[in-house]
N, C-alpha and C positions, 0 to 999 in steps of 0.2 A: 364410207361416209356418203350419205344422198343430203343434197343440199335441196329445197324445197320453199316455193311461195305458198301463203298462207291458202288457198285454192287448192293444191295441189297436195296440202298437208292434209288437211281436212280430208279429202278423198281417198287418200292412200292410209288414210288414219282409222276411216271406215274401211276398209278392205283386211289391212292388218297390219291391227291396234297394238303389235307386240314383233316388230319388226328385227330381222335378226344381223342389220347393219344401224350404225349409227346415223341416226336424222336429226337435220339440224334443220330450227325457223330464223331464217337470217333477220328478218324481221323483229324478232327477240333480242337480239342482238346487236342488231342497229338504235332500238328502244333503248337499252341497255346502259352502251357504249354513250347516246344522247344524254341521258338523266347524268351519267357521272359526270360528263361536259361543263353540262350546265352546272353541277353542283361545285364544279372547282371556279368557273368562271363569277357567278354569284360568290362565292368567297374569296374575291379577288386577285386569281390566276390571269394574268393577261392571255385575251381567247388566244393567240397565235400561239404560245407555249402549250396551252390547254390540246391544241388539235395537231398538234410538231407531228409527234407519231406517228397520226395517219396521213401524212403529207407524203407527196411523191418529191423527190429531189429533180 
């Protein structure tokens, strides 16, 4: 697995576009992760249950 900023994606995307490990845009996934945030908080999730999960103890 190569983890990759959108910079870095892009360049290595042009070099080669069909890569024979798994690449991940953490970026995608912070997007992601955000939208469904907000989609439970907007329907009345209180945000601190909403983000529990990604919390550090």
């Amino acid at each position: 697995m190569v983890l990759l900023g959108c910079t870095e994606l892009f360049l290595a995307n042009k070099k080669a576009p069909d890569p024979d490990v798994a690449v991940i845009d953490p970026q995608s996934i912070i997007a992601d992760v955000s939208t469904e945030l907000e989609e439970k908080i907007r329907n009345g999730m209180d945000p601190k249950e909403a983000v529990k999960k990604y919390m550090y103890d």
